[in-house]
C-alpha positions as CSV (number, residue, x, y, z in Angstrom):
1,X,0.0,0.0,0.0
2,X,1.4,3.6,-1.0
3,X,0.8,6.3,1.6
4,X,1.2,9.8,1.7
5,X,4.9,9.7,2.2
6,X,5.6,6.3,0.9
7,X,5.3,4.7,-2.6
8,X,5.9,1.3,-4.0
9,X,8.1,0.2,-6.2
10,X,8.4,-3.1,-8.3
11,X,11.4,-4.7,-8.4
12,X,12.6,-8.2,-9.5
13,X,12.6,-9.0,-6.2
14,X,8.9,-8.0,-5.5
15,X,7.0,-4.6,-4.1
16,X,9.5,-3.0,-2.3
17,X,8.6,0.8,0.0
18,X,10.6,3.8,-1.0
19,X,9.9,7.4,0.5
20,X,8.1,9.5,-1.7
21,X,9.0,13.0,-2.1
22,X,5.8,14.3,-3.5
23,X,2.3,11.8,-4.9
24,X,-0.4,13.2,-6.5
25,X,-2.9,11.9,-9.0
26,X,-1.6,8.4,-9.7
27,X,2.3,9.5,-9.9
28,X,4.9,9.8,-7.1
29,X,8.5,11.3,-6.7
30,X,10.5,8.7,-5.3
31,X,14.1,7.7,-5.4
32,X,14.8,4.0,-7.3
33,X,15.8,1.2,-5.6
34,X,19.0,1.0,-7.2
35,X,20.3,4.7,-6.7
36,X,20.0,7.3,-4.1
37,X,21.8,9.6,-5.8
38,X,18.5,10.1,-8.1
39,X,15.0,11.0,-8.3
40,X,12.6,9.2,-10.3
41,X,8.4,9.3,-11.6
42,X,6.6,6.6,-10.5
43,X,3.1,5.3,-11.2
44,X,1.8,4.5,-7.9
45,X,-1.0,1.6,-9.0
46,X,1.6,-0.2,-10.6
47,X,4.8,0.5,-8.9
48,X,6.3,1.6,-12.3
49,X,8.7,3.9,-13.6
50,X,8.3,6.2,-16.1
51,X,11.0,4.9,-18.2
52,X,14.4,5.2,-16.9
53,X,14.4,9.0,-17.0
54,X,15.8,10.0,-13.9
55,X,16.7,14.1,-12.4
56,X,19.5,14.8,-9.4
57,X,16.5,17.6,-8.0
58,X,13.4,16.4,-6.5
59,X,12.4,19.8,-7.2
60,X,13.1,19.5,-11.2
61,X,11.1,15.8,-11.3
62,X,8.3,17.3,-9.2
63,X,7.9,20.2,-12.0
64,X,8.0,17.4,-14.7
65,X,4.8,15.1,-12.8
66,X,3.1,18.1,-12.9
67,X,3.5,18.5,-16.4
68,X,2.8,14.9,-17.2
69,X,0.2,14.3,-15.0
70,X,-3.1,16.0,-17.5
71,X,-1.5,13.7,-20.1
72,X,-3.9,11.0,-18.9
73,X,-5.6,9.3,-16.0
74,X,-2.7,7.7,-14.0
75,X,-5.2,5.7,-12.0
76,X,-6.8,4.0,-14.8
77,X,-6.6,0.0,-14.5
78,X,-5.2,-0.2,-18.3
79,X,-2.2,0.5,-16.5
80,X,-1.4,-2.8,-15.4
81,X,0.5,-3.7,-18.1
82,X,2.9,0.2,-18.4
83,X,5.3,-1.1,-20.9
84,X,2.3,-2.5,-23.6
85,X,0.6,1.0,-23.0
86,X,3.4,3.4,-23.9
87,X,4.1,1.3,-26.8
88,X,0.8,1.1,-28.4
89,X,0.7,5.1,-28.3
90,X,4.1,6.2,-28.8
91,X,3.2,7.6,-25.5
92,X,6.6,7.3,-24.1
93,X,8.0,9.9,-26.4
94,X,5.3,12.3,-25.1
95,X,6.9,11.7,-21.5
96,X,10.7,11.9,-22.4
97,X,10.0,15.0,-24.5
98,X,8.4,16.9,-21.3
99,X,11.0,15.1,-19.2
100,X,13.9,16.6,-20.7
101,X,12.7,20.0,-20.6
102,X,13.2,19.7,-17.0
103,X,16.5,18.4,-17.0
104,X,15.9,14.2,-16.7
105,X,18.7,12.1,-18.1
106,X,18.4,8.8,-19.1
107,X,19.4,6.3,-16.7
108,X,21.5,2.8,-18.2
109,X,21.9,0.1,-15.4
110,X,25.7,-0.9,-14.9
């Protein structure tokens, strides 16, 4: 369950609780599981990241949800399945595009 200040993230090794910077409207600032150095955009019904766009300021990644957020409804259930989504509309593009307006990189796992 994602709180207020908490939010849920999938990893391989299951649903694992992160703080969350800032939740609203289906979508969460968190930090990864893999790097605190990091702030990522998370969708809070799936445990999802946006991608593997990722911002060194909270404050930067905040600006970005906010921006994403009227794109659609993050708490639709046709989100279960994130990846199949953003394919099937080219939806992802929409996201990086805002994204890197307010200075997300993308992040490659070592």
């Amino acid at each position: 369950m994602t709180t207020a200040l908490t939010f849920q993230s999938r990893s391989t090794k299951g649903m694992i609780e992160r703080p969350a910077y800032f939740i609203k409207d289906g979508l969460a600032v968190a930090r990864p599981i893999r790097d605190d150095k990091y702030w990522m955009i998370g969708q809070v019904m799936t445990g999802m990241s946006l991608g593997r766009l990722r911002w060194r300021s909270k404050v930067k990644a905040k600006a970005a949800l906010l921006e994403i957020l009227p794109l659609t409804d993050w708490m639709d259930p046709r989100f279960k399945d994130l990846n199949a989504f953003f394919l099937g509309k080219n939806f992802y593009e929409k996201i990086r595009v805002i994204a890197m307006k307010h200075g997300a990189k993308e992040h490659v796992d070592t």
